[in-house]
C-alpha positions in Angstrom: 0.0 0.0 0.0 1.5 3.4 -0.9 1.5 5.8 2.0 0.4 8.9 -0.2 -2.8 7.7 -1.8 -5.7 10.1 -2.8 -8.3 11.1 0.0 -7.1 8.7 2.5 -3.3 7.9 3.0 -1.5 4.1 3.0 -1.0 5.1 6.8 -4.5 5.4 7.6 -5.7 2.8 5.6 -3.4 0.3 7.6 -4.7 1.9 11.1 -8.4 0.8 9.9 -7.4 -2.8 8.9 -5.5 -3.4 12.1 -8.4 -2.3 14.0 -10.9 -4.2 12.3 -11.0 -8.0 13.4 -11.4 -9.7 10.5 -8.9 -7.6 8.5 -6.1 -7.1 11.4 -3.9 -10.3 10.3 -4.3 -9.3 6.7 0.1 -8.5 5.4 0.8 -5.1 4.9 4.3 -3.8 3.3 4.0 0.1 3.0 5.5 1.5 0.1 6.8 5.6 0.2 9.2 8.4 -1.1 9.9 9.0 2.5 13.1 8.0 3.3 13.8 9.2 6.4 14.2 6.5 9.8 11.3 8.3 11.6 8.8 7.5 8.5 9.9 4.0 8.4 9.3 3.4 12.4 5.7 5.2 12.0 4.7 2.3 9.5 6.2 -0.4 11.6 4.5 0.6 15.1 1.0 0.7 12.7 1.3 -2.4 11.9 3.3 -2.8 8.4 5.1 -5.8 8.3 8.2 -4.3 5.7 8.4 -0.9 4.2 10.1 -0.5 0.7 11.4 3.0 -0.4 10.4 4.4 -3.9 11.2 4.0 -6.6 10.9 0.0 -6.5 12.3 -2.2 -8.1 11.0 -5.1 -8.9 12.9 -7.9 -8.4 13.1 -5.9 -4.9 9.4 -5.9 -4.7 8.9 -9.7 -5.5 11.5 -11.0 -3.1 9.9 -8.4 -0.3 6.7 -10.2 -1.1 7.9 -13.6 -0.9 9.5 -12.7 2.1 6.2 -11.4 3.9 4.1 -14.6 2.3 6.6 -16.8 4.2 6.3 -14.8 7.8 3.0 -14.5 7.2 2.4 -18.5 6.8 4.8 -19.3 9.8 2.6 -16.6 11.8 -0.6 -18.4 10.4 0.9 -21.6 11.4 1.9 -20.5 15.1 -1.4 -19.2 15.9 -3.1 -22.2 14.7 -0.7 -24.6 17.1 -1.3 -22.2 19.9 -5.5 -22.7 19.1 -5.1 -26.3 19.7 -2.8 -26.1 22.8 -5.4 -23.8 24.2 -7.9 -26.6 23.2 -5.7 -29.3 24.4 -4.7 -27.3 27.7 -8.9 -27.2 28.7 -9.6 -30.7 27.7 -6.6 -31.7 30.2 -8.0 -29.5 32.8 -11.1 -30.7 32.6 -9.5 -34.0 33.1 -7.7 -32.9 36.3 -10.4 -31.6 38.0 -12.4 -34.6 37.4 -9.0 -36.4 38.9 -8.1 -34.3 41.5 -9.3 -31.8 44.0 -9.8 -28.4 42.5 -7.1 -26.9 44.8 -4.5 -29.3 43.5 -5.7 -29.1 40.1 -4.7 -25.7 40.5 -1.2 -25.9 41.9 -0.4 -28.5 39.1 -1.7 -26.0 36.1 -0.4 -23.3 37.8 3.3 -24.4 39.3 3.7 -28.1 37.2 3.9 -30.5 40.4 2.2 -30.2 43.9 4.0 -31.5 47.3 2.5 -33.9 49.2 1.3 -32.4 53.0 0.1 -33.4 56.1 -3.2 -32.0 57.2 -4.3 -32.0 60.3 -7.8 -32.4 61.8 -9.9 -34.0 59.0 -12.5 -37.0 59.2 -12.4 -39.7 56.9 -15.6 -41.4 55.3 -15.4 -44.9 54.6 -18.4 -46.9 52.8 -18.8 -50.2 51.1 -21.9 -52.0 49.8 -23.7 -55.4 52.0 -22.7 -58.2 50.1 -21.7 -57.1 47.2 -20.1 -59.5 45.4 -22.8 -62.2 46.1 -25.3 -59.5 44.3 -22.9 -59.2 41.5 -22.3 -62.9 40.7 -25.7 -62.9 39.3 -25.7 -60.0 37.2 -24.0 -59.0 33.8 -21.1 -57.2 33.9 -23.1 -54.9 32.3 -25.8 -54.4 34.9 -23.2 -54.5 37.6 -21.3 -51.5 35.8 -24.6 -49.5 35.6 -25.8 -50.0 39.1 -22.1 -48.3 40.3 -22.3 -45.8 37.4 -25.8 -44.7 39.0 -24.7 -45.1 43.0 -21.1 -43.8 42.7 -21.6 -40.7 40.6 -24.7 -39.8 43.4 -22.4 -40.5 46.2 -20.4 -37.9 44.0 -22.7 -35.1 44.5 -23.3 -35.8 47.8 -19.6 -35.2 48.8 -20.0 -31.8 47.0 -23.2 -30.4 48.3 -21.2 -31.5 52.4 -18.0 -29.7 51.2 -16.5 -33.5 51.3 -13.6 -34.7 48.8 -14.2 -38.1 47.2 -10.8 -39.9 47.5 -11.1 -43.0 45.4 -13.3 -46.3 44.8 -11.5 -49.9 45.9 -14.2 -52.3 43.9 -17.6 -51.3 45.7 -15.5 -49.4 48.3 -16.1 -45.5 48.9 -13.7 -43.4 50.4 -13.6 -39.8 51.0 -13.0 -36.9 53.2 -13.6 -33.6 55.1 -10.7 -31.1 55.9 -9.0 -31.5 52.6 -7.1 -29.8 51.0 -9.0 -26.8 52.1 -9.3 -27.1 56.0 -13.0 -26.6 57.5 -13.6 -26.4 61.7 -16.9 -28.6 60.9 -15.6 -31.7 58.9 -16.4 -34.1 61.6 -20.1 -32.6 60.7 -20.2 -32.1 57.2 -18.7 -35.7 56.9 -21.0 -37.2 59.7 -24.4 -35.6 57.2 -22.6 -36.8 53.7 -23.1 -40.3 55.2 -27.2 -39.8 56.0 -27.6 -38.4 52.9 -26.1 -41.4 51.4 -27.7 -43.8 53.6 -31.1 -41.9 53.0 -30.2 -41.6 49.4 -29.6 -46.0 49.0 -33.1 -46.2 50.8 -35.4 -43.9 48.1 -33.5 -45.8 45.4 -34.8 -49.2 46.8 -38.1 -48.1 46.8 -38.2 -48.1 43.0 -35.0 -50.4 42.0 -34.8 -54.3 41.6 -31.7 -54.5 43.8 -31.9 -53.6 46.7 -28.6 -52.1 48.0 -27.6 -51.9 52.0 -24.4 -50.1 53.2 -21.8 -50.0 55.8 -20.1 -46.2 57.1 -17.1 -45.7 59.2 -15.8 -42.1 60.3 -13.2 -41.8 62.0 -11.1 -37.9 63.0 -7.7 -37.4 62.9 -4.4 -36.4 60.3 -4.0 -37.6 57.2 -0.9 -37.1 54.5 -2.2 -36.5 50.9 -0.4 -36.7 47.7 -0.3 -37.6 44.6 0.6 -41.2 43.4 2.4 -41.8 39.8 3.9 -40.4 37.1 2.4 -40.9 33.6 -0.7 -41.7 35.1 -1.4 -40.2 38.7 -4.0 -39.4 41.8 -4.4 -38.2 44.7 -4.4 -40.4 47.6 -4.3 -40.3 51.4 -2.3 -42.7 54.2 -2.2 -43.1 57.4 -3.5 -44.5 60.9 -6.7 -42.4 60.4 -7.8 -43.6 57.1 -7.1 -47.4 58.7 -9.3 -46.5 61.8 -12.3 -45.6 59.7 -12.2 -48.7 57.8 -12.0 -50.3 61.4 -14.9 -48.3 61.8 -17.0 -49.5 58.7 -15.9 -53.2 59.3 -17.4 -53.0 62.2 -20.5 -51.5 61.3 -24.1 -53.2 61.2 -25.7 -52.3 58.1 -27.2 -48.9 56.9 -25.5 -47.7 60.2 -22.9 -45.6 60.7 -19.9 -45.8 62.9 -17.9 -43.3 64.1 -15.1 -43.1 66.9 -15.1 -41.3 69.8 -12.3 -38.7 68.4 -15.1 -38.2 65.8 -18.0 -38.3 68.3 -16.0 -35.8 70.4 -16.1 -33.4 67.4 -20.2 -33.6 66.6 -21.2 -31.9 69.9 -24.5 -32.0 70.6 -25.6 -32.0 67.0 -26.2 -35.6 66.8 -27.8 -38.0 68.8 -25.6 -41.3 69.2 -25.9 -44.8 70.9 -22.6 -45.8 72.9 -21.3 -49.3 71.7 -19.4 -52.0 73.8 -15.8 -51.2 73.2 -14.7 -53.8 70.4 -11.6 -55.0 69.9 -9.8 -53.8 67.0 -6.5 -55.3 65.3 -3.9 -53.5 65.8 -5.4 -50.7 68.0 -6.6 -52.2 70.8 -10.5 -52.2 72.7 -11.7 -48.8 70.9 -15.2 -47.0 71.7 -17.4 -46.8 68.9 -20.8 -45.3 68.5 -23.7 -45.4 65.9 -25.4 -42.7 64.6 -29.0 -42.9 66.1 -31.0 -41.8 63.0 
């Protein structure tokens, strides 16, 4: 485009196409009989991608052009490989916070790793389905998938409507937690009404559904370290003599009860009625107290 064109100059004329949207990308080499510096760094900062100074020559011109036709496809290029990054960048986002609490999905887009912690004061949920894999022996792998692709997914939302963090499945085993990785005064609580719900939530479903479907809680307070697990393939899990206790707890629940222990009973207050157990002896811990939920 020549700078000195009639009624509107090259210079103007390049200001309106870099403004305009679907025009802005568009190549522009401005051509002029200005020769000084100044001139040249005016066309550049609007946007010109070469400037030639008149009179032109052509073999000039044509290598100027095939010069800007070459930028302008490696631009063209870059812009498309950084469209499917961002594409690529959501889809694994989406994948991590599906994975992975949305803290430490966080720290991993934001920083590339996160540490592994110890927090302190959190209650563990621990559930698993009455009889499960006597039910199952009769069914389809099928049916069995869609009965824990309808009961998993709910116990799903019920963790996120209490402020609870699903840990991970183990077969027809649910674990989760309160108090992680965000800390909350009230996770003995919040965790304590996540199991009703899902106890009250496994009763409306047998009302209408074939199989009928009983299950075992055990809470249980305490610290817990969390981390993630793997390399290629990774996610996050917890350890420790807190998550064993409240699997102590739901083996030695009755079912649709739950169990908590008396660090965990300690925590509820007055907020929930329970019914004082005979302590039972549990391996590798002793006689502990336990209580049930009086619902």
């Amino acid at each position: 485009m020549d700078w000195e064109m009639p009624e509107m100059s090259g210079l103007e004329a390049l200001y309106r196409l870099k403004k305009n949207e679907s025009t802005k990308d568009i190549p522009v080499i401005i051509s002029s009989g200005f020769t000084q510096a100044e001139n040249v760094q005016k066309a550049l900062e609007a946007g010109a991608i070469d400037y030639i100074r008149k009179p032109i020559e052509n073999i000039e011109l044509t290598a100027r052009v095939q010069s800007v036709l070459a930028l302008s496809n490696a631009f063209a290029k870059i812009i498309e490989k950084n469209s499917l990054l961002a594409i690529e960048r959501k889809r694994t986002e989406s994948l991590l916070r599906g994975y992975l609490p949305d803290q430490l999905a966080e720290e991993i887009l934001n920083q590339g790793f996160s540490k592994p912690k110890r927090y302190k004061n959190v209650s563990v949920l621990f559930a698993d389905l009455v009889n499960f894999t006597n039910k199952t022996n009769s069914m389809s792998p099928q049916r069995m998938f869609d009965e824990l692709n309808e009961i998993f997914p709910s116990f799903d939302n019920i963790m996120k409507a209490n402020d609870c963090t699903k840990i991970k499945t183990i077969g027809d085993a649910y674990i989760a937690a309160c108090g992680l990785p965000e800390k909350d005064v009230d996770h003995a609580k919040k965790t304590t009404k996540a199991a009703i719900d899902m106890r009250n939530y496994l009763i409306h479903r047998n009302k209408s559904n074939h199989t009928q479907w009983e299950i075992r809680i055990g809470i249980h307070s305490g610290d817990v370290y969390g981390g993630l697990i793997g390399k290629d393939v990774f996610h996050f899990d917890v350890f420790g003599d807190t998550i064993n206790t409240s699997a102590r707890m739901q083996q030695n629940c009755n079912p649709m009860q739950i169990n908590i222990s008396a660090e965990t009973m300690e925590l509820l207050g007055d907020n929930y009625n329970v019914i004082e157990r005979a302590a039972i002896p549990v391996k590798g811990k002793g006689m502990q107290k336990m209580y049930f939920i009086n619902i």
